[in-house]
PDB file of N, CA, C and O in Angstrom:
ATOM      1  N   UNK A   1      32.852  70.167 225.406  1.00  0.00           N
ATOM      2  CA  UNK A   1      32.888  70.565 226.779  1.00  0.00           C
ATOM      3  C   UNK A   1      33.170  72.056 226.840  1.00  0.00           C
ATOM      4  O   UNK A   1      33.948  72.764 226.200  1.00  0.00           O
ATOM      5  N   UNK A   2      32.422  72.278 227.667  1.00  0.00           N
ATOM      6  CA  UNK A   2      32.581  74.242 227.751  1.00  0.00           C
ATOM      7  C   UNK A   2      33.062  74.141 228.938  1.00  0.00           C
ATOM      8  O   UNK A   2      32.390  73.612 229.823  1.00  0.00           O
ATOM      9  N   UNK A   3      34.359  74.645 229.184  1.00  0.00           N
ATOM     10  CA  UNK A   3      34.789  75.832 230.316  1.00  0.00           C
ATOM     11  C   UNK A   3      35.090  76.457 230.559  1.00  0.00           C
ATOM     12  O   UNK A   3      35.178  77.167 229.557  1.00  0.00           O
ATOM     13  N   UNK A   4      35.750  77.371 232.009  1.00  0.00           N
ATOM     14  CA  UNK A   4      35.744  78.301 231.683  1.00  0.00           C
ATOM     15  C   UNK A   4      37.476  78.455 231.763  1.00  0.00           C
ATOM     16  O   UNK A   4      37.977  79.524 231.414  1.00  0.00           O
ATOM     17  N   UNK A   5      38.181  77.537 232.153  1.00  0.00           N
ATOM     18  CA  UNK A   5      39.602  77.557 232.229  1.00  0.00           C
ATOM     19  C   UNK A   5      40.084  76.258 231.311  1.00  0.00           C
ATOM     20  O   UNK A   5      39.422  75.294 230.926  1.00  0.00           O
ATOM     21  N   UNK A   6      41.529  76.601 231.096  1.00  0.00           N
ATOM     22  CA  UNK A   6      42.131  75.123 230.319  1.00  0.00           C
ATOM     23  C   UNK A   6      41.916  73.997 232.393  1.00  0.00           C
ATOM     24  O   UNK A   6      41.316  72.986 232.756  1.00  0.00           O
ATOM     25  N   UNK A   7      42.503  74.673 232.838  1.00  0.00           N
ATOM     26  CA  UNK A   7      42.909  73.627 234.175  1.00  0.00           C
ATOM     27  C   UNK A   7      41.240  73.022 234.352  1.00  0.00           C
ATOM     28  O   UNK A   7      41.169  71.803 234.509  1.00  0.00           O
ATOM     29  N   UNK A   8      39.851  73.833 234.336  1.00  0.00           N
ATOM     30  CA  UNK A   8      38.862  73.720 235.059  1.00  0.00           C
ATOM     31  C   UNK A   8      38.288  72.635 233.846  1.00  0.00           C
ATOM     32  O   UNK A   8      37.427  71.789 234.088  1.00  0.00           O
ATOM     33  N   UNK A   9      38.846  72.797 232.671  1.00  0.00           N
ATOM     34  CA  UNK A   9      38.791  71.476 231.223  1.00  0.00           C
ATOM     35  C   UNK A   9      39.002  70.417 231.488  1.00  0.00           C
ATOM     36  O   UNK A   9      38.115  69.590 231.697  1.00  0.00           O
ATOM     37  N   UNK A  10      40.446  70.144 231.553  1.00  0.00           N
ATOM     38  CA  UNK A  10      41.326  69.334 232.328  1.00  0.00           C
ATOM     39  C   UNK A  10      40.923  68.133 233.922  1.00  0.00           C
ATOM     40  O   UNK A  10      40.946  66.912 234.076  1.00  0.00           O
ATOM     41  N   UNK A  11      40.639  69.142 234.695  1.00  0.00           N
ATOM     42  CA  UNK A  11      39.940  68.425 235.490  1.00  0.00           C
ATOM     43  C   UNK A  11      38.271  67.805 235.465  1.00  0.00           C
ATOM     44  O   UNK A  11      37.839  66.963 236.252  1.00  0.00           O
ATOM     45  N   UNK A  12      37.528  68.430 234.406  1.00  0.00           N
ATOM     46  CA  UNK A  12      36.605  67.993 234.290  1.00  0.00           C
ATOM     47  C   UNK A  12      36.301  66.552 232.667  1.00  0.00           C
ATOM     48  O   UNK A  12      35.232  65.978 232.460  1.00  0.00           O
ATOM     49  N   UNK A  13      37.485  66.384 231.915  1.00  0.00           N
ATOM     50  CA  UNK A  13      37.813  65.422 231.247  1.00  0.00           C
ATOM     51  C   UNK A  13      38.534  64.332 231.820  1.00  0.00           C
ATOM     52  O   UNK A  13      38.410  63.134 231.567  1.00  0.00           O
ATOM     53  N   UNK A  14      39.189  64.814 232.506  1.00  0.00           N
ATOM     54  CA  UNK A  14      40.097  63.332 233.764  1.00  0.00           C
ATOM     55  C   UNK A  14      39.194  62.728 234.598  1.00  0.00           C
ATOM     56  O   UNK A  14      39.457  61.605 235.029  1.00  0.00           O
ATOM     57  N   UNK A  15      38.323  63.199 234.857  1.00  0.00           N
ATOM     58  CA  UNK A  15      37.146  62.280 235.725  1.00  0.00           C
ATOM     59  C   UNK A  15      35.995  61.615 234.393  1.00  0.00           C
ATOM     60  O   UNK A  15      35.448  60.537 234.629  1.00  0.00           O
ATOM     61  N   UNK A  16      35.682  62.394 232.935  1.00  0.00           N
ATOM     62  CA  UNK A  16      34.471  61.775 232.466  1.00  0.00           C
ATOM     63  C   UNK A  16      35.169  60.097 231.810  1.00  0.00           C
ATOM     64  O   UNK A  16      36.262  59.890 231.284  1.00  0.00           O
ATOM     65  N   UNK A  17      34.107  59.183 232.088  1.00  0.00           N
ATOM     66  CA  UNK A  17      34.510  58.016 231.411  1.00  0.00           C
ATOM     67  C   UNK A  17      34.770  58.156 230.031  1.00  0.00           C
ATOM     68  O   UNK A  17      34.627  59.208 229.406  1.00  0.00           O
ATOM     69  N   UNK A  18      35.097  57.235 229.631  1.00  0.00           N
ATOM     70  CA  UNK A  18      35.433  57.224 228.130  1.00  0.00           C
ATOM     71  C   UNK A  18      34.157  56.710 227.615  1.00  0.00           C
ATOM     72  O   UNK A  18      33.196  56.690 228.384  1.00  0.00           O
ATOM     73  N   UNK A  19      33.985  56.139 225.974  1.00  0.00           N
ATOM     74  CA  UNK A  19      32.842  56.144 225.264  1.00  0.00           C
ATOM     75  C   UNK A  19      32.438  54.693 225.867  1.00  0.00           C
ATOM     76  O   UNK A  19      31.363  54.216 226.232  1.00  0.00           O
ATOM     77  N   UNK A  20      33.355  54.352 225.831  1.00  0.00           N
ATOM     78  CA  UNK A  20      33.211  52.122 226.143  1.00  0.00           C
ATOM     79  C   UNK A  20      32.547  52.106 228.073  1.00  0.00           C
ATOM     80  O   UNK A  20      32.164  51.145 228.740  1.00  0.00           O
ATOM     81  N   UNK A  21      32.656  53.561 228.441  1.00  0.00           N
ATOM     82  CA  UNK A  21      32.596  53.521 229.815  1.00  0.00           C
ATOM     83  C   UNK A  21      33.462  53.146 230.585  1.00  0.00           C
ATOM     84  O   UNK A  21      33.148  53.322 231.763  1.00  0.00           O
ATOM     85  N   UNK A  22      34.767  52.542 230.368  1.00  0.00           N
ATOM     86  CA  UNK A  22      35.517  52.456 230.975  1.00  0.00           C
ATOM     87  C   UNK A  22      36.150  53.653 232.143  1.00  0.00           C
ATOM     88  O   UNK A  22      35.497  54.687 232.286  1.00  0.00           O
ATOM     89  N   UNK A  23      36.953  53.529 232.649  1.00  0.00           N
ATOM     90  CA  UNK A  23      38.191  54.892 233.202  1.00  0.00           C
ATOM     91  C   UNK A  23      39.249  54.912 232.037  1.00  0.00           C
ATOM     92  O   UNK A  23      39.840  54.121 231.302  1.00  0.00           O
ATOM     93  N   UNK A  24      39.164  56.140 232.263  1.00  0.00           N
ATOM     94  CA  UNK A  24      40.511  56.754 231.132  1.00  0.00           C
ATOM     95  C   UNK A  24      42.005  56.597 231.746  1.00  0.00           C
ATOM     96  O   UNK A  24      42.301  57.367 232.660  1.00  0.00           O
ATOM     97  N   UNK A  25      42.920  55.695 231.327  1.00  0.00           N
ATOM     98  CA  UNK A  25      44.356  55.804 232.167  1.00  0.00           C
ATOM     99  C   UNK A  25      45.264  56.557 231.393  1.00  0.00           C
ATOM    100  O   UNK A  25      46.403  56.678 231.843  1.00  0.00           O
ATOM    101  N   UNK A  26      44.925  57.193 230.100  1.00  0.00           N
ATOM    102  CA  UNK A  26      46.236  58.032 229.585  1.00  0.00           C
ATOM    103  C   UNK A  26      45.557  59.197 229.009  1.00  0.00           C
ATOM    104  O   UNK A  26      44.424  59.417 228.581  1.00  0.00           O
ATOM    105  N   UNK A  27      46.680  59.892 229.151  1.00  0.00           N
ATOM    106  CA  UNK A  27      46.285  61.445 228.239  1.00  0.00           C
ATOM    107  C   UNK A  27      47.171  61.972 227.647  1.00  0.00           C
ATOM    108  O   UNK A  27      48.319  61.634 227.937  1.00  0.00           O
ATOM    109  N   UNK A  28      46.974  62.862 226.734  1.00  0.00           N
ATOM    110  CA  UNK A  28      48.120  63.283 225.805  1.00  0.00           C
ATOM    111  C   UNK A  28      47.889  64.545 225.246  1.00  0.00           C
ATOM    112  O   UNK A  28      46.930  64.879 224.550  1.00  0.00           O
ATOM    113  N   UNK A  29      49.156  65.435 225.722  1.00  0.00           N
ATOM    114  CA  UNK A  29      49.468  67.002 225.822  1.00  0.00           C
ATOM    115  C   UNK A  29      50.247  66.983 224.390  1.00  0.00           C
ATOM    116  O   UNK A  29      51.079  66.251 223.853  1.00  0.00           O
ATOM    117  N   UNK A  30      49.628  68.026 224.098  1.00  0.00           N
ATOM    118  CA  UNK A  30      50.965  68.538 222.762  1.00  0.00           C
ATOM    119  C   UNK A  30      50.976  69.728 222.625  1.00  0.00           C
ATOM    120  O   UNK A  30      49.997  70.392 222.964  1.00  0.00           O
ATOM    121  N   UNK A  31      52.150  70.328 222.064  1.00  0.00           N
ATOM    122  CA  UNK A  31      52.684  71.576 221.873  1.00  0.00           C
ATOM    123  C   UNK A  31      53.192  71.833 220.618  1.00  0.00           C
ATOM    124  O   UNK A  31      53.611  70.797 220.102  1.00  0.00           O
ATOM    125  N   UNK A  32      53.353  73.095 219.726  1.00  0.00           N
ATOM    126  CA  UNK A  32      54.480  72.895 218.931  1.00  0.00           C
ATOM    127  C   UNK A  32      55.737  73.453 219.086  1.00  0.00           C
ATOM    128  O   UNK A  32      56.064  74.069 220.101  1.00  0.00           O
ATOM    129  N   UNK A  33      56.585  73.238 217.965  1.00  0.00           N
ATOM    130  CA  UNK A  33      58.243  73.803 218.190  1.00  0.00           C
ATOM    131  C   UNK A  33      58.179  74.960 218.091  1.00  0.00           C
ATOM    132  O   UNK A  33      59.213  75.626 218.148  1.00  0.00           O
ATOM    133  N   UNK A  34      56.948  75.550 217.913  1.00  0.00           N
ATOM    134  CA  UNK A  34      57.372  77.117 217.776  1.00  0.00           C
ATOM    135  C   UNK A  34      56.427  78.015 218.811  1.00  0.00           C
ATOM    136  O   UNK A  34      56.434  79.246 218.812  1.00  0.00           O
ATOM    137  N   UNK A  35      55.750  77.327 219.545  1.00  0.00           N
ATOM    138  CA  UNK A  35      54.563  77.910 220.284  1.00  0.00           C
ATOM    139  C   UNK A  35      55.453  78.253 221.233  1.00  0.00           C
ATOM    140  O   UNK A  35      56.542  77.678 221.239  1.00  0.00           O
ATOM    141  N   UNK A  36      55.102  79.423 222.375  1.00  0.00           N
ATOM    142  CA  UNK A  36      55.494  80.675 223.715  1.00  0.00           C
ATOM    143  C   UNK A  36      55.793  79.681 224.644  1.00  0.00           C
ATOM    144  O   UNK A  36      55.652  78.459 224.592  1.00  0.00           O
ATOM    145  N   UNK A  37      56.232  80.427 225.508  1.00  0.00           N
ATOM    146  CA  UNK A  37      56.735  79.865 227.006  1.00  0.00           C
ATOM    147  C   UNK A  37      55.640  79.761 227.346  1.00  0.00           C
ATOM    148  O   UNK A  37      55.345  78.712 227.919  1.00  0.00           O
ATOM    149  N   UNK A  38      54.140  81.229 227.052  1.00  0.00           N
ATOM    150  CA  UNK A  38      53.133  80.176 227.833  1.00  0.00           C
ATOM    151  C   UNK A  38      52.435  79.361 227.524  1.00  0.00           C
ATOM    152  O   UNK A  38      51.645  78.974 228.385  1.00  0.00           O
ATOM    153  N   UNK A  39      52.401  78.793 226.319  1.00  0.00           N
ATOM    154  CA  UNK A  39      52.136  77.310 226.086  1.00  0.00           C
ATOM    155  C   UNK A  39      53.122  76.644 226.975  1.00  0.00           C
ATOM    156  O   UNK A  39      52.490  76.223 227.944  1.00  0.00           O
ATOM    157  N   UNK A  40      53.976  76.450 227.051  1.00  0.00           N
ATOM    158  CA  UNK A  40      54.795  75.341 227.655  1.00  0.00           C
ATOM    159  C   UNK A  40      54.251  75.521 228.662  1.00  0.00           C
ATOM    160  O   UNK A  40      53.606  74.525 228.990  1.00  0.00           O
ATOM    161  N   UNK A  41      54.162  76.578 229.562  1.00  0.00           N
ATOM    162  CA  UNK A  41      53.883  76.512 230.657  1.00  0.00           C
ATOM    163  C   UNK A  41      52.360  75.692 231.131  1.00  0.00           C
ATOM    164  O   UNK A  41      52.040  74.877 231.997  1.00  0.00           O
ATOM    165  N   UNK A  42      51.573  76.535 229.863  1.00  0.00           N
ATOM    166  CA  UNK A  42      50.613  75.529 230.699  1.00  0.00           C
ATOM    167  C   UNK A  42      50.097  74.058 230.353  1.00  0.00           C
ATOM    168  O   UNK A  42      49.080  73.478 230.733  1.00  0.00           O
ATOM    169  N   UNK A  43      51.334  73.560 229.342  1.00  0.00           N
ATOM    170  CA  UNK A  43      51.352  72.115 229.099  1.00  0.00           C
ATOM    171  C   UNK A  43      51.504  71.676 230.355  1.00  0.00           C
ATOM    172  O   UNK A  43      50.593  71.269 231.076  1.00  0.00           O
ATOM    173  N   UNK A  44      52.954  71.772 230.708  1.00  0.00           N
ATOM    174  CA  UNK A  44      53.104  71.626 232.014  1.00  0.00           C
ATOM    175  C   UNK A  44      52.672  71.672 233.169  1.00  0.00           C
ATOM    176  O   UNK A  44      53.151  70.887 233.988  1.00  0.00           O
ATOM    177  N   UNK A  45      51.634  72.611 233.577  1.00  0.00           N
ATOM    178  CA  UNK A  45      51.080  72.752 234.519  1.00  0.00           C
ATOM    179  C   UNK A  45      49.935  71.480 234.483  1.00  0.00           C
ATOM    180  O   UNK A  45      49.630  70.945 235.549  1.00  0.00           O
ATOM    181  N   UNK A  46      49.236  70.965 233.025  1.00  0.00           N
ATOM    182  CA  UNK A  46      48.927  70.280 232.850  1.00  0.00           C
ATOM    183  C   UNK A  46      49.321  68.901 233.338  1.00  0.00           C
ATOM    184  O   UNK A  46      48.786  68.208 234.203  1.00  0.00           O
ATOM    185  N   UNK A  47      50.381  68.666 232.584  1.00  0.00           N
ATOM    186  CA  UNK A  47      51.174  67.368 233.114  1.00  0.00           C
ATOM    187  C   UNK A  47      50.946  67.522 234.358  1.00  0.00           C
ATOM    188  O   UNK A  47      50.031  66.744 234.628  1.00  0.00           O
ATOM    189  N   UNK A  48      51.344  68.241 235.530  1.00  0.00           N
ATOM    190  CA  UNK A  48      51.271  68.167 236.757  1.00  0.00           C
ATOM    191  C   UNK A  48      50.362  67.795 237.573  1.00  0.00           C
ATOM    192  O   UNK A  48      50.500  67.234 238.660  1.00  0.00           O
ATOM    193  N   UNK A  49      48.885  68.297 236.731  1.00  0.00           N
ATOM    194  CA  UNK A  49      47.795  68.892 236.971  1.00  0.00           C
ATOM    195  C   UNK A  49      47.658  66.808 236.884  1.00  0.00           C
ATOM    196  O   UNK A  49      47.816  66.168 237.924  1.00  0.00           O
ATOM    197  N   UNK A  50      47.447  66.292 235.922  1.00  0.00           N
ATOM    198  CA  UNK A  50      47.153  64.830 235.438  1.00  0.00           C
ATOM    199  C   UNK A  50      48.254  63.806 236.864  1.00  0.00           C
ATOM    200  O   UNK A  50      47.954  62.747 237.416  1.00  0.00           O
ATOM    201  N   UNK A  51      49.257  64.502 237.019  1.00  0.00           N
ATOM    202  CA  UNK A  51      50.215  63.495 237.855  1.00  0.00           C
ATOM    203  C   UNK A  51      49.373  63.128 239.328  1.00  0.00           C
ATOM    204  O   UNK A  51      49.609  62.208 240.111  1.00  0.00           O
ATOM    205  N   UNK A  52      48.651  63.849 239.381  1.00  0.00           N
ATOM    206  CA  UNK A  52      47.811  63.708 240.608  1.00  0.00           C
ATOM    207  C   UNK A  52      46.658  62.854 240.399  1.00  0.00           C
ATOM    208  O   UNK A  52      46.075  62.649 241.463  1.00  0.00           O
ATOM    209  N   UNK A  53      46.237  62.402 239.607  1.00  0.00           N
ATOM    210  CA  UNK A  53      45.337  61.764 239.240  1.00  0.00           C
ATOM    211  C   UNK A  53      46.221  59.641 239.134  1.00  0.00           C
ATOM    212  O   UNK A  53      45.799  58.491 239.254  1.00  0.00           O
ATOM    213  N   UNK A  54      47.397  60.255 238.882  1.00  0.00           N
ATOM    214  CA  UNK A  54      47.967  58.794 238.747  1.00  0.00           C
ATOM    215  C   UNK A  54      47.816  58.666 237.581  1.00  0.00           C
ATOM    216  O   UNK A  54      48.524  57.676 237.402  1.00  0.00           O
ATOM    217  N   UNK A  55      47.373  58.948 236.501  1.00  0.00           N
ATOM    218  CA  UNK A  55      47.081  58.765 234.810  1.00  0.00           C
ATOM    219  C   UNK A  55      48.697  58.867 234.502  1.00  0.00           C
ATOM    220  O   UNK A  55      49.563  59.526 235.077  1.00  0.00           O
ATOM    221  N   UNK A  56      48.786  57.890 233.280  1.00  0.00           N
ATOM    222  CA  UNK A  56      49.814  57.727 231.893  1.00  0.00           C
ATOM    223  C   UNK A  56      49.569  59.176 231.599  1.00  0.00           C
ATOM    224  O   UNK A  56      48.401  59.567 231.588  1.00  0.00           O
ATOM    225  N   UNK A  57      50.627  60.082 231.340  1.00  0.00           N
ATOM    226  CA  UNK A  57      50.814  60.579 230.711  1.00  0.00           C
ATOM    227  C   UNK A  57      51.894  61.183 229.562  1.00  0.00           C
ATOM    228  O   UNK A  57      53.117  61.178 229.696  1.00  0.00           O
ATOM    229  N   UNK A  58      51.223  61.654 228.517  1.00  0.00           N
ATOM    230  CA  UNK A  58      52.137  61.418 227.077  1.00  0.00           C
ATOM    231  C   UNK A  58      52.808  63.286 226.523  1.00  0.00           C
ATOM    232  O   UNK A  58      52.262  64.389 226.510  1.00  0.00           O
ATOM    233  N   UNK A  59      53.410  63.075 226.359  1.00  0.00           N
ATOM    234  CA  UNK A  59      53.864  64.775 225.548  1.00  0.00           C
ATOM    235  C   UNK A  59      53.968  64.618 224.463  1.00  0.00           C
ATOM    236  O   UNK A  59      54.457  63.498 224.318  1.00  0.00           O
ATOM    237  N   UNK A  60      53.685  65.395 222.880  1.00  0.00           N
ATOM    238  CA  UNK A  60      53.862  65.095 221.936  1.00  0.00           C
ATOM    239  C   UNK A  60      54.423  66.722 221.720  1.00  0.00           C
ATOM    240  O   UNK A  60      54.035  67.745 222.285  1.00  0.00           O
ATOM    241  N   UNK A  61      55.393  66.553 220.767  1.00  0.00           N
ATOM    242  CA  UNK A  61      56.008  68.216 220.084  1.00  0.00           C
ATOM    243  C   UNK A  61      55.679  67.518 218.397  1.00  0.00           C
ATOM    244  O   UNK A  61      55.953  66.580 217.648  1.00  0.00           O
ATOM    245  N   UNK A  62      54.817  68.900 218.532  1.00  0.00           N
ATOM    246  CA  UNK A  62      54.708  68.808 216.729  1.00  0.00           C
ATOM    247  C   UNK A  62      55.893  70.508 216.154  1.00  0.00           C
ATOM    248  O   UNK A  62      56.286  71.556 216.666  1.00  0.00           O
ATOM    249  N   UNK A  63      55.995  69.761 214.801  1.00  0.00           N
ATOM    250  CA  UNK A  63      56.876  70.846 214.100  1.00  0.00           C
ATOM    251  C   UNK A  63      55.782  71.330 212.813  1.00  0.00           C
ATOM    252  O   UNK A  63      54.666  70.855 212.599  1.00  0.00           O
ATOM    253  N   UNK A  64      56.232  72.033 212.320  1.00  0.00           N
ATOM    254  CA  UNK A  64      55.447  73.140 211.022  1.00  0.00           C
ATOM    255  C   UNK A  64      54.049  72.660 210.446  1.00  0.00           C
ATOM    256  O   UNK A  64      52.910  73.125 210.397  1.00  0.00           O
ATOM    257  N   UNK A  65      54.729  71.435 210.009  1.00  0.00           N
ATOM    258  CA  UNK A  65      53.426  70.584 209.136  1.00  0.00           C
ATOM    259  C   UNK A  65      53.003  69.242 209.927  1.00  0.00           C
ATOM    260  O   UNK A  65      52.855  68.089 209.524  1.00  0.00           O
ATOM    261  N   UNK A  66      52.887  69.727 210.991  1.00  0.00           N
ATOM    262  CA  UNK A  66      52.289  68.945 212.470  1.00  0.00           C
ATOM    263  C   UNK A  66      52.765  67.412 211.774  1.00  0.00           C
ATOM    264  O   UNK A  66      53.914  67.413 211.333  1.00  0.00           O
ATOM    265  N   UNK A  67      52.012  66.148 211.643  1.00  0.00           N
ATOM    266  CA  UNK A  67      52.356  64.940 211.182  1.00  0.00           C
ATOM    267  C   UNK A  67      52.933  64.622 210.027  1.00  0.00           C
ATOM    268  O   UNK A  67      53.295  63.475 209.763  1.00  0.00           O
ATOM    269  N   UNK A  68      53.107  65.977 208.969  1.00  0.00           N
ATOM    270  CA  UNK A  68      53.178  65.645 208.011  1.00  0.00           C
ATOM    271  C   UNK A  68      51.933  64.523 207.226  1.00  0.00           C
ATOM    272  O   UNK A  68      50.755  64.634 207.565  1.00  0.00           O
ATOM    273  N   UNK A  69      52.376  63.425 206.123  1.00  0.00           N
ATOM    274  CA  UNK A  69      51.231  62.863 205.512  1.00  0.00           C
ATOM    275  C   UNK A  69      50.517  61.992 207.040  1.00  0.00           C
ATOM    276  O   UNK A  69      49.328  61.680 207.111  1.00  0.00           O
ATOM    277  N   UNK A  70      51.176  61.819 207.752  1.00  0.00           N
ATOM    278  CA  UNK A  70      50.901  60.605 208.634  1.00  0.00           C
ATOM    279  C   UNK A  70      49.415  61.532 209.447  1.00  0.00           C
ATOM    280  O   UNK A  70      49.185  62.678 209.835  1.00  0.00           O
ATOM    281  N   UNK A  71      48.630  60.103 209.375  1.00  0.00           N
ATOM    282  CA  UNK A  71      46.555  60.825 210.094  1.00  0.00           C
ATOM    283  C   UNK A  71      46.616  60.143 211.447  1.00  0.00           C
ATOM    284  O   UNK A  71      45.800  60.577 212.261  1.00  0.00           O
ATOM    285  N   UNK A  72      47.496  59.065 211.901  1.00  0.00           N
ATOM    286  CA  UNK A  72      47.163  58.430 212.966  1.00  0.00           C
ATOM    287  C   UNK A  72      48.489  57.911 213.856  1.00  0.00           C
ATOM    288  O   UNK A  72      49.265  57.198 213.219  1.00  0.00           O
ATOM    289  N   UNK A  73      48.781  58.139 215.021  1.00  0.00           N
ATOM    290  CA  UNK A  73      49.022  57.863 215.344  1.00  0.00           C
ATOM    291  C   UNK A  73      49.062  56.228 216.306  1.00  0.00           C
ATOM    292  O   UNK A  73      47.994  55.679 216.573  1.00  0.00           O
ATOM    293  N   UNK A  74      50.472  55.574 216.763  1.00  0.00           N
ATOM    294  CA  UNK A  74      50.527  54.109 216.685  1.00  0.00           C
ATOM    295  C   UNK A  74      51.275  54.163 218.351  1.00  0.00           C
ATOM    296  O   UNK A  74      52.438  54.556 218.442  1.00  0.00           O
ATOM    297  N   UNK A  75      50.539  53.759 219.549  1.00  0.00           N
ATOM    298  CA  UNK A  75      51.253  53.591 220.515  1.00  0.00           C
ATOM    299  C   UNK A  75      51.487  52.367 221.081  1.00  0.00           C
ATOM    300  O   UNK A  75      52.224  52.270 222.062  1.00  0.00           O
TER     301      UNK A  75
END
């Protein structure tokens, strides 16, 4: 997906169906422990941005060696 903003991304992935065609009910923001205020910020603005939509949404903080050995995550 090409755009031209993270927000104008954002809103244009929260509306596309998923592969099965379904609606998408969750999404998931991540950051790391060492990334700027304006990352946080515009995680956040994110989150906010999704709360309007009514969607699950997830935060993940990664540290140095992001998962370490682990490839997949288990929710």
């Amino acid at each position: 997906m090409i755009s031209p903003s993270i927000v104008s991304a954002l809103a244009q992935s929260l509306q596309v169906p998923d592969v099965s065609g379904m609606e998408n009910n969750t999404i998931l923001f991540e950051y790391g422990v060492h990334d700027g205020e304006d990352v946080v910020a515009e995680v956040t603005a994110g989150l906010r941005f999704a709360a309007a939509t009514s969607m699950n949404r997830l935060l993940l903080q990664h540290r140095e060696h992001f998962f370490g050995v682990r490839q997949t995550i288990h929710l």
